[in-house]
N, CA and C atoms as an extended XYZ file, in Angstrom:
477
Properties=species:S:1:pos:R:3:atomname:S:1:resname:S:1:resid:I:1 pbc="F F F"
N        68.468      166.942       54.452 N   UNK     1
C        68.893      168.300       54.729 CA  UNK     1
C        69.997      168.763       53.777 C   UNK     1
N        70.984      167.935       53.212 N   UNK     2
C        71.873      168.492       52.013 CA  UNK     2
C        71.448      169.305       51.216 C   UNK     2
N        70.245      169.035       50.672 N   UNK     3
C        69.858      170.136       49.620 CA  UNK     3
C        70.104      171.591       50.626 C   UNK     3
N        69.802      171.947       51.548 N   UNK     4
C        69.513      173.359       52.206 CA  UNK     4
C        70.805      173.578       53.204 C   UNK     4
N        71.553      172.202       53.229 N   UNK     5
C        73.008      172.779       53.989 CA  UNK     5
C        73.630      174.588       53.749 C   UNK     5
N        73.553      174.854       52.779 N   UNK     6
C        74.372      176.566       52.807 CA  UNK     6
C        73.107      177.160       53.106 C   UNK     6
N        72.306      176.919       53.303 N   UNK     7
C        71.374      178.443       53.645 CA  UNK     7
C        71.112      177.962       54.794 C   UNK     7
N        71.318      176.768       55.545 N   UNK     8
C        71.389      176.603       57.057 CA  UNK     8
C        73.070      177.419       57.333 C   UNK     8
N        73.516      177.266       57.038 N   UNK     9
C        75.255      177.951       57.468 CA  UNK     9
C        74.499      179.516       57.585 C   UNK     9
N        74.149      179.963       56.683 N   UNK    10
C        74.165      181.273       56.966 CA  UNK    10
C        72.593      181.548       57.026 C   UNK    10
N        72.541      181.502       58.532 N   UNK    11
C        71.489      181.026       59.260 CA  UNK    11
C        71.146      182.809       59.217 C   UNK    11
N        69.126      183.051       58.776 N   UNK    12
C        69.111      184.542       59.123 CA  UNK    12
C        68.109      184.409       59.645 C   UNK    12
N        66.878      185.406       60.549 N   UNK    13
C        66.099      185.329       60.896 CA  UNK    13
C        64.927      184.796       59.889 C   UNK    13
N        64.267      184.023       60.642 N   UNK    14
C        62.962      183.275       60.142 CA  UNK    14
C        63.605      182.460       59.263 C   UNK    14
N        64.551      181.936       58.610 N   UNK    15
C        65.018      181.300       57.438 CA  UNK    15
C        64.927      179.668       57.986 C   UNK    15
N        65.355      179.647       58.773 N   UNK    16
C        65.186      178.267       59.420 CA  UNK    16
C        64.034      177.797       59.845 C   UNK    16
N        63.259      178.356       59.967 N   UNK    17
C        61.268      177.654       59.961 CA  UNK    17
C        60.943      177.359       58.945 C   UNK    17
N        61.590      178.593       57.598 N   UNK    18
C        61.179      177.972       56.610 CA  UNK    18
C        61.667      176.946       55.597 C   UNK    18
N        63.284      176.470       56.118 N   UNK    19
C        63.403      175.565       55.492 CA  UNK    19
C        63.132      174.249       56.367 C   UNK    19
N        62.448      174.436       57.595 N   UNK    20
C        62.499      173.443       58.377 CA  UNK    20
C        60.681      172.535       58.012 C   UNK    20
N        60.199      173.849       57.383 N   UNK    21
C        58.520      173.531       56.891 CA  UNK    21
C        59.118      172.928       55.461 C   UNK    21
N        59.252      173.153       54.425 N   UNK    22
C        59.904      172.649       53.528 CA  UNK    22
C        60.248      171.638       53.522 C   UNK    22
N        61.180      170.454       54.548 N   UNK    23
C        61.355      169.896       54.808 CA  UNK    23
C        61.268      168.499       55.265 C   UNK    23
N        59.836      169.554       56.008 N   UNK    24
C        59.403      168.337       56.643 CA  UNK    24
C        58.697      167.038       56.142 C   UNK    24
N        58.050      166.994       55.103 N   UNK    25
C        57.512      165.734       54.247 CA  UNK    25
C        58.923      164.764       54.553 C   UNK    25
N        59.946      164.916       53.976 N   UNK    26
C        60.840      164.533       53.657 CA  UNK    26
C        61.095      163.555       54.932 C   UNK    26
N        61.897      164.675       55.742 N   UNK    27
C        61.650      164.275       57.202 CA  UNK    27
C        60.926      163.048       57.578 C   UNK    27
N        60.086      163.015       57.811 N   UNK    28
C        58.697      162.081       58.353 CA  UNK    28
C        58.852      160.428       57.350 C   UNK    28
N        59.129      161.226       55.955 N   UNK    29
C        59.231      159.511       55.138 CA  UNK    29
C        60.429      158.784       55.313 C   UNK    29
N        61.315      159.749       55.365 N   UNK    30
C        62.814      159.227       55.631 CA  UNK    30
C        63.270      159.111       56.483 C   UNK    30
N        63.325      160.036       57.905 N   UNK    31
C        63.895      159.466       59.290 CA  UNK    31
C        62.755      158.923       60.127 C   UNK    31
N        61.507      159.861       60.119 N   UNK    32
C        60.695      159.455       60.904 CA  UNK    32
C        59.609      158.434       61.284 C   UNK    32
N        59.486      158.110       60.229 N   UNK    33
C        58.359      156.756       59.532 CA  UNK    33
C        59.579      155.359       59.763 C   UNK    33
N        60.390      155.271       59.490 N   UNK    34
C        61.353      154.412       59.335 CA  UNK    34
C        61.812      154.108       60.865 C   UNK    34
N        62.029      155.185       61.918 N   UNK    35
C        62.285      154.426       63.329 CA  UNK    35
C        61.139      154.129       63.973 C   UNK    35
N        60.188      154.663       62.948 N   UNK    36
C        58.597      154.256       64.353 CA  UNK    36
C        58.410      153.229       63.844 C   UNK    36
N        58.549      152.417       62.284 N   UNK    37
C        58.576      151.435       62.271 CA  UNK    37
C        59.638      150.281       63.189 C   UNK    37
N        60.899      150.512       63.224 N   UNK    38
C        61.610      149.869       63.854 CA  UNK    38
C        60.980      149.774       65.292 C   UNK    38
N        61.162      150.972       66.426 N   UNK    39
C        60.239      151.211       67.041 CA  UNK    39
C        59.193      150.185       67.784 C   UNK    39
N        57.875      150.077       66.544 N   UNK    40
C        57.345      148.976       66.467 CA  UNK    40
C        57.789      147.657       66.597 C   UNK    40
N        58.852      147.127       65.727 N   UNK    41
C        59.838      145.812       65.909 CA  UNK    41
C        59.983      145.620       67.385 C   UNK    41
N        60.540      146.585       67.623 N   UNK    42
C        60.911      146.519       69.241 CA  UNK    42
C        60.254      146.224       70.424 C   UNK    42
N        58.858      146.740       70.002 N   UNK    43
C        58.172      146.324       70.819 CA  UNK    43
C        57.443      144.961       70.908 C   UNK    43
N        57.235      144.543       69.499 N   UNK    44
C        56.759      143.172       69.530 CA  UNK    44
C        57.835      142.215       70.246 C   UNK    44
N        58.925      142.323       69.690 N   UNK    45
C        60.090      141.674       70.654 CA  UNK    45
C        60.180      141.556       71.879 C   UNK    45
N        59.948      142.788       72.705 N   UNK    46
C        60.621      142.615       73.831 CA  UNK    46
C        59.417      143.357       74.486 C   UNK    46
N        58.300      144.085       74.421 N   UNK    47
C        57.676      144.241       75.448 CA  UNK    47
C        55.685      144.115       74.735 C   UNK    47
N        55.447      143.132       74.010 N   UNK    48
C        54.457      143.288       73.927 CA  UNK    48
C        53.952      141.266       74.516 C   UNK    48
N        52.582      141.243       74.927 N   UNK    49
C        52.682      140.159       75.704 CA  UNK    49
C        51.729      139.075       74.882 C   UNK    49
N        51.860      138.016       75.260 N   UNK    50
C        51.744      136.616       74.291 CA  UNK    50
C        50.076      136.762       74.487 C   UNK    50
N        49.979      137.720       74.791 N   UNK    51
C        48.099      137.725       74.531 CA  UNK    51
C        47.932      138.654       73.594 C   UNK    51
N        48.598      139.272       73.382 N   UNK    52
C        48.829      140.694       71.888 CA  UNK    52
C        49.268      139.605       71.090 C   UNK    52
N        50.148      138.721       71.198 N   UNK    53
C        50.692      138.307       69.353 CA  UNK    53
C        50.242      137.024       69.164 C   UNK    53
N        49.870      136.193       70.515 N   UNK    54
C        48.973      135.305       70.468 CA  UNK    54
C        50.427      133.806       70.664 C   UNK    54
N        51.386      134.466       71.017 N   UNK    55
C        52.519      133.188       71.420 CA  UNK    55
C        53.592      134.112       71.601 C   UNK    55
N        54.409      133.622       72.359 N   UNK    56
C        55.752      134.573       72.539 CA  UNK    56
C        56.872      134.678       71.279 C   UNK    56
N        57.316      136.108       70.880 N   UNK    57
C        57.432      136.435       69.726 CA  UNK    57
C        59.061      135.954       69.948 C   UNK    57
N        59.708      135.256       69.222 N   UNK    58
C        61.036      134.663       68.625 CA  UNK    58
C        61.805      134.964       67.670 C   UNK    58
N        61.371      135.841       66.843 N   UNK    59
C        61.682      136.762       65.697 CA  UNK    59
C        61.264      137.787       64.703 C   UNK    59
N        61.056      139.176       64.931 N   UNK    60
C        60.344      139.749       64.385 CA  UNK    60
C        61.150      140.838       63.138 C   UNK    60
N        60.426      140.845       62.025 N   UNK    61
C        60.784      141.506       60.881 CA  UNK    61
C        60.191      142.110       60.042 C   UNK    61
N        61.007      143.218       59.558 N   UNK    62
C        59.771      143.129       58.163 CA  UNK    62
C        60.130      142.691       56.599 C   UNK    62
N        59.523      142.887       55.718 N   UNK    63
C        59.343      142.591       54.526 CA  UNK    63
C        58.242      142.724       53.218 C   UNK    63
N        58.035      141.675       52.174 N   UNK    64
C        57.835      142.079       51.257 CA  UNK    64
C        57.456      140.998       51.129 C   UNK    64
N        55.640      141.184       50.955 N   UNK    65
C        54.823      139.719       50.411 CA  UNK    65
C        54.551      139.788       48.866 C   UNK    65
N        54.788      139.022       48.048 N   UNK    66
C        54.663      139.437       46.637 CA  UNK    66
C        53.482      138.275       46.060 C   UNK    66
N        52.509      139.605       45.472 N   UNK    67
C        51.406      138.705       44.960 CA  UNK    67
C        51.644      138.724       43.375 C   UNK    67
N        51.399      137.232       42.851 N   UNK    68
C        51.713      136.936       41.647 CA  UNK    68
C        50.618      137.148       40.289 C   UNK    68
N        49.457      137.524       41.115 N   UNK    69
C        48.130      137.616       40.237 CA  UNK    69
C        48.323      138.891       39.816 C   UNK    69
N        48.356      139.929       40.452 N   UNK    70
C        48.593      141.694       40.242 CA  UNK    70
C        50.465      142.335       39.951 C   UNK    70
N        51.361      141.285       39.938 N   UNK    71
C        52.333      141.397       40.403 CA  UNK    71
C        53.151      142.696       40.784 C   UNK    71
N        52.516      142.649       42.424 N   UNK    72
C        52.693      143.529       43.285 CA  UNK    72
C        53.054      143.422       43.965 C   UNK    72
N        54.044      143.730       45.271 N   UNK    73
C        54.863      143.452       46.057 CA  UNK    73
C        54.078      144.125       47.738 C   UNK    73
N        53.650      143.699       48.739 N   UNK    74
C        52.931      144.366       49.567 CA  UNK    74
C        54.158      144.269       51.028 C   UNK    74
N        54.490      145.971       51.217 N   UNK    75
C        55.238      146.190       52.496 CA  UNK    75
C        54.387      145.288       53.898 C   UNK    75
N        55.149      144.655       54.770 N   UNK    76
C        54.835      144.389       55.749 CA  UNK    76
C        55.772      145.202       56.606 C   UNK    76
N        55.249      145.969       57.238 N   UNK    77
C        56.171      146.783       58.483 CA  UNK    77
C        56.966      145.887       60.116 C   UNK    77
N        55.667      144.996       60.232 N   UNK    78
C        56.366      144.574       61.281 CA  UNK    78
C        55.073      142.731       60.784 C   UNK    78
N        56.739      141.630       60.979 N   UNK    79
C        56.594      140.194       60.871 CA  UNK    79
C        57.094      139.612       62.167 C   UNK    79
N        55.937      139.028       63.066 N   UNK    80
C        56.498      138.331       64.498 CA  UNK    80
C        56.336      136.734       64.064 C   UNK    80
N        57.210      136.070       64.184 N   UNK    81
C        57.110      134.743       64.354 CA  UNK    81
C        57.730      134.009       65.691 C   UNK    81
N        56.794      133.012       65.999 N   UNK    82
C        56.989      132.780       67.084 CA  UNK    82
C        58.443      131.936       67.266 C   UNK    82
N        58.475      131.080       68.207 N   UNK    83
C        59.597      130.225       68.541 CA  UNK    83
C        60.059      129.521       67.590 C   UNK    83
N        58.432      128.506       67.616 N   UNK    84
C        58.759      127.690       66.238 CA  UNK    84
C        58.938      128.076       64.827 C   UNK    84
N        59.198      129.301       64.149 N   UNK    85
C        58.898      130.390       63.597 CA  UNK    85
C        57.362      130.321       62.682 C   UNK    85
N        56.271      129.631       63.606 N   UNK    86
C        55.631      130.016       62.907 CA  UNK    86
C        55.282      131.490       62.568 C   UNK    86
N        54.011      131.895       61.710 N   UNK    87
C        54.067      133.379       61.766 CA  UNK    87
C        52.740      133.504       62.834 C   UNK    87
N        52.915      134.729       63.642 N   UNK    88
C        52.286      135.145       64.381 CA  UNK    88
C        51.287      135.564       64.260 C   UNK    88
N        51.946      137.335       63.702 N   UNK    89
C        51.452      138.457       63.009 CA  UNK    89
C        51.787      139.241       62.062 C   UNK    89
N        50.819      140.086       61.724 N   UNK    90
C        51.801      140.947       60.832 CA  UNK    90
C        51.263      142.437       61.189 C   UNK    90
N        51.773      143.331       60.880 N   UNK    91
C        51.371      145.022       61.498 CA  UNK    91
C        51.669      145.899       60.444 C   UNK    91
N        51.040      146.634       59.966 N   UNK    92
C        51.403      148.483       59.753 CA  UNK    92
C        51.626      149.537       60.512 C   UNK    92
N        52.570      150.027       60.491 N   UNK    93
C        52.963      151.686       61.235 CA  UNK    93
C        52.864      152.500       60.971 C   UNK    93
N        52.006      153.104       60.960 N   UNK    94
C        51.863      154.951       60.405 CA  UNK    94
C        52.210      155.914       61.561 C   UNK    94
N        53.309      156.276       61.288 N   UNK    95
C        53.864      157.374       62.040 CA  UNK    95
C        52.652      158.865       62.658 C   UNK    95
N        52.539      159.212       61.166 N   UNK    96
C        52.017      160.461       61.065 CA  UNK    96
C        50.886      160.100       60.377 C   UNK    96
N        49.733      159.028       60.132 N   UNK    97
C        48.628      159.178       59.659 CA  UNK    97
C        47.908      158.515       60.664 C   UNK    97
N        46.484      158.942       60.761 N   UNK    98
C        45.390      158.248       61.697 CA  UNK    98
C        45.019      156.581       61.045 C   UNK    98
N        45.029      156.112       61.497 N   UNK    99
C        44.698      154.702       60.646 CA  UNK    99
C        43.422      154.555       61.347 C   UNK    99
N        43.160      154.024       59.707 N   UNK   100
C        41.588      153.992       59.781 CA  UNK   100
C        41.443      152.306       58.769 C   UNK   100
N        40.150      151.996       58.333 N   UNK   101
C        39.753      150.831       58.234 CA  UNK   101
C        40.313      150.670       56.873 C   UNK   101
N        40.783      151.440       56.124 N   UNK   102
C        41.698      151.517       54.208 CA  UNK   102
C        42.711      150.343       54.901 C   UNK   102
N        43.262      150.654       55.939 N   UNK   103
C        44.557      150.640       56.768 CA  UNK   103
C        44.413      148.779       57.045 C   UNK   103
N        43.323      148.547       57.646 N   UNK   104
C        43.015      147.052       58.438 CA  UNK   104
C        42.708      146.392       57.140 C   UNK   104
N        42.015      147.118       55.851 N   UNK   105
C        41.860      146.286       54.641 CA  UNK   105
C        42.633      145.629       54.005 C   UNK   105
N        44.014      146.330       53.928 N   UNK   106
C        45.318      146.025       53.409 CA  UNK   106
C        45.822      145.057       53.931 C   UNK   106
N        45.787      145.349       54.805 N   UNK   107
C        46.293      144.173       56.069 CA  UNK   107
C        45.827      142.792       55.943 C   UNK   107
N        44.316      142.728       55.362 N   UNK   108
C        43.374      141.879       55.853 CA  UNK   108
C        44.155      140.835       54.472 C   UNK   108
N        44.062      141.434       52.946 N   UNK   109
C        44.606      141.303       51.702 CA  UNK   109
C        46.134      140.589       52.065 C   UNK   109
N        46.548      141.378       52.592 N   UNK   110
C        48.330      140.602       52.900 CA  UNK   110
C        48.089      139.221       53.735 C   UNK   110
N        47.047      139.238       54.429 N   UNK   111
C        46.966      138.286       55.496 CA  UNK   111
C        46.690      137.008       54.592 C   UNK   111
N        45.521      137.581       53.721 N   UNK   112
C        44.998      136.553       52.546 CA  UNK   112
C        45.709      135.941       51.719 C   UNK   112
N        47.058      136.507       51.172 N   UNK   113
C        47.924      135.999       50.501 CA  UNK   113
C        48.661      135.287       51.181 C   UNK   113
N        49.015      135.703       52.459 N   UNK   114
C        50.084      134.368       52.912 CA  UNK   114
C        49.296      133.164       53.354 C   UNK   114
N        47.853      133.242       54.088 N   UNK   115
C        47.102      132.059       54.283 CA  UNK   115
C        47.002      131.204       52.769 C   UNK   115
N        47.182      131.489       52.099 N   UNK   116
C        46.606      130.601       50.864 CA  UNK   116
C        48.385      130.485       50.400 C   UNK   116
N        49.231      130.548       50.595 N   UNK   117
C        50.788      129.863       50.726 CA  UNK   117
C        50.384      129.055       51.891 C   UNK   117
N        49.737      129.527       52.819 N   UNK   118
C        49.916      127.572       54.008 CA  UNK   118
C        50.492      129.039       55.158 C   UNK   118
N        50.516      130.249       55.566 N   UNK   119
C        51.221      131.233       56.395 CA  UNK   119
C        49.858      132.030       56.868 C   UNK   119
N        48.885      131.674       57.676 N   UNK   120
C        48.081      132.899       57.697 CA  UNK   120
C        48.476      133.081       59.509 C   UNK   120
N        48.692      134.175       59.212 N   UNK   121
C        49.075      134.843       60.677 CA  UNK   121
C        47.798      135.358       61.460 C   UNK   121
N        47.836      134.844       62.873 N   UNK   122
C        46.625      134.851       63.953 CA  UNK   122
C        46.350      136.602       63.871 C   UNK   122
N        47.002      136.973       64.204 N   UNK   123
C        47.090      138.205       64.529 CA  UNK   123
C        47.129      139.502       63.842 C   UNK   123
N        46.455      140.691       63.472 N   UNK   124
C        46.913      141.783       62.646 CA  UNK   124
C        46.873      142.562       63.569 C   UNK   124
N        48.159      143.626       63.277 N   UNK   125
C        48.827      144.849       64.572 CA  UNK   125
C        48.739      146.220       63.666 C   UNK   125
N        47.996      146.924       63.855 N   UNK   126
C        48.025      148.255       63.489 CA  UNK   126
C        49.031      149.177       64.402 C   UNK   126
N        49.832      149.960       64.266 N   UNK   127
C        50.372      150.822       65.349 CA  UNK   127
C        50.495      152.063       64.211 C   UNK   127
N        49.759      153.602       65.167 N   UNK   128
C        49.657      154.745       64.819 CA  UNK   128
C        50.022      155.712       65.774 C   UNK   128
N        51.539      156.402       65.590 N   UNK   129
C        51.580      157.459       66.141 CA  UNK   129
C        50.359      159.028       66.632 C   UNK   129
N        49.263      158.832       65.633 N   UNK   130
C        48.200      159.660       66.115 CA  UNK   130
C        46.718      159.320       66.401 C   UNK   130
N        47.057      158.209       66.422 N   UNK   131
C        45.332      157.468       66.499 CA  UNK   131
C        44.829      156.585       65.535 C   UNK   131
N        43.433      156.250       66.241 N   UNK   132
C        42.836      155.492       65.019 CA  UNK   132
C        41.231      155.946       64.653 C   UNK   132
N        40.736      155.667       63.737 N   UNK   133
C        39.650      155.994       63.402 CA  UNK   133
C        38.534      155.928       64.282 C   UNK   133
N        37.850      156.165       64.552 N   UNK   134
C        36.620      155.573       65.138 CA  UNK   134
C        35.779      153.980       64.799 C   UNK   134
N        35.620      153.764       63.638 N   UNK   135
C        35.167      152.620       62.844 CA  UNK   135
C        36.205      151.126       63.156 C   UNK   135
N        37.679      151.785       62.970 N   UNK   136
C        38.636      150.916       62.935 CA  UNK   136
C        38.406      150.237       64.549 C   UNK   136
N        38.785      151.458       65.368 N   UNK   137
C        38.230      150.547       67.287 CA  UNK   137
C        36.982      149.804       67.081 C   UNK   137
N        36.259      150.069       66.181 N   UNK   138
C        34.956      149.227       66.659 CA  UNK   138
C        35.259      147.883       65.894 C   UNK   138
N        35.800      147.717       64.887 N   UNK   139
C        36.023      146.674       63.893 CA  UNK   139
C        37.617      145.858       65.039 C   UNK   139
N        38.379      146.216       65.277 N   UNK   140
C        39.084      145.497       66.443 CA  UNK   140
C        38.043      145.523       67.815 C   UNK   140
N        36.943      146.319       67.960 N   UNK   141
C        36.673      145.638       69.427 CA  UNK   141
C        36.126      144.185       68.845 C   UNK   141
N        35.045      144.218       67.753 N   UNK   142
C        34.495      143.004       67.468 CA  UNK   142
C        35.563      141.718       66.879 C   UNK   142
N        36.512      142.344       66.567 N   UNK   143
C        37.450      140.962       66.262 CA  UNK   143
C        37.778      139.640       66.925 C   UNK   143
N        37.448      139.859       68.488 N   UNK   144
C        37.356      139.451       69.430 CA  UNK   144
C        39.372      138.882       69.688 C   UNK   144
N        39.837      139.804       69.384 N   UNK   145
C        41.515      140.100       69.638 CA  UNK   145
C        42.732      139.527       68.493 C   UNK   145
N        41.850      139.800       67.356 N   UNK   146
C        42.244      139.123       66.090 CA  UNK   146
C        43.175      140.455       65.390 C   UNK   146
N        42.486      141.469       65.518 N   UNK   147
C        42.977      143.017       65.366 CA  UNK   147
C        43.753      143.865       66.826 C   UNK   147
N        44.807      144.335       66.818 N   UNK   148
C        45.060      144.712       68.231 CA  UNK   148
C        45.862      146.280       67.401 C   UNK   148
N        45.119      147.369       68.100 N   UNK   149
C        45.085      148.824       67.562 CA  UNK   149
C        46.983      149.132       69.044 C   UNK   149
N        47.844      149.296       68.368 N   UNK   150
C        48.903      150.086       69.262 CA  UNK   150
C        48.918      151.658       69.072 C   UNK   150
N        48.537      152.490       70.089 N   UNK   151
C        48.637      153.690       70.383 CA  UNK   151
C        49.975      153.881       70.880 C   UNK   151
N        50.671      155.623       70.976 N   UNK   152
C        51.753      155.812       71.663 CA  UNK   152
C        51.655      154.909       72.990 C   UNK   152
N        50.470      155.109       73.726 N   UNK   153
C        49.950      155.031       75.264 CA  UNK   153
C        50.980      153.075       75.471 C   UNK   153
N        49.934      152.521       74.559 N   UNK   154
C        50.428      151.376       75.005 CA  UNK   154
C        51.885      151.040       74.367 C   UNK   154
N        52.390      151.466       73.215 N   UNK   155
C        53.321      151.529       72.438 CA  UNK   155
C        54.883      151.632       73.934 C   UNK   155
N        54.540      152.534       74.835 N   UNK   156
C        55.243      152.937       76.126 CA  UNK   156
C        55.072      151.902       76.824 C   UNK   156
N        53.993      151.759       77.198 N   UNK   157
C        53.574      150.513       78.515 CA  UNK   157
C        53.478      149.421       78.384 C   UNK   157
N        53.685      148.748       77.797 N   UNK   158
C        53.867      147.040       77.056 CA  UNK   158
C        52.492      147.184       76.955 C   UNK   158
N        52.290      145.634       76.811 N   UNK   159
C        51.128      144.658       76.783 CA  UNK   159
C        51.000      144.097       75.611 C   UNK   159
């Protein structure tokens, strides 16, 4: 919001929708994407259940898997490791995009790189503030609980 601080001071009609549309990209990458990820953290921690992460979660984080063939660095949004710290899972958060199967591919790729270090995590966690694809539910129903899709719905209600 700094950039538009003085033309918020002298606040006139309609001026503030439009710097509030303006804005908003910004918004969403920088405050809003960033606590729904945390958000997410939170919930693997403390209210999601050892049949979602596949063992009771003991430390969860995120980070940065770096592949040495492409040398590329791949965001992990949310890292649960269990007690023993093995790794659990790993998840993406899209605040504001529908996740769809681009989404579970990436995932699948990150998963691939840490299994072949000796780290492959049981579990992949999608969580989307607006949904998920159609294709993507059907590709987690058949996973047989290998993929676990978090909606707001359950995102609220544990499990």
């Amino acid at each position: 919001m700094r950039p538009y601080w003085a033309q918020l001071e002298r606040v006139r009609q309609g001026r503030t929708e439009r710097i509030w549309r303006a804005v908003q990209p910004r918004f969403r990458s920088n405050v809003a994407g960033p606590v729904y990820e945390r958000m997410c953290r939170v919930w693997c921690e403390d209210f999601a259940s050892e049949e979602t992460l596949g063992d009771m979660a003991g430390r969860v984080q995120s980070g940065v898997v770096h592949d040495a063939t492409t040398r590329t660095g791949h965001e992990v949004d949310v890292a649960v490791r269990g007690p023993d710290g093995a790794l659990l899972a790993i998840g993406e958060a899209k605040w504001g995009d529908v996740v769809g199967l681009g989404h579970l591919e990436r995932l699948e790729r990150v998963a691939a790189l840490l299994a072949a270090r000796g780290e492959e995590p049981g579990r992949l966690l999608l969580f989307s503030g607006t949904g998920f694809m159609p294709a993507l539910q059907e590709a987690a129903a058949r996973s047989g609980g290998r993929v676990q899709l978090v909606g707001l719905e359950r995102l609220y209600t544990g499990s």
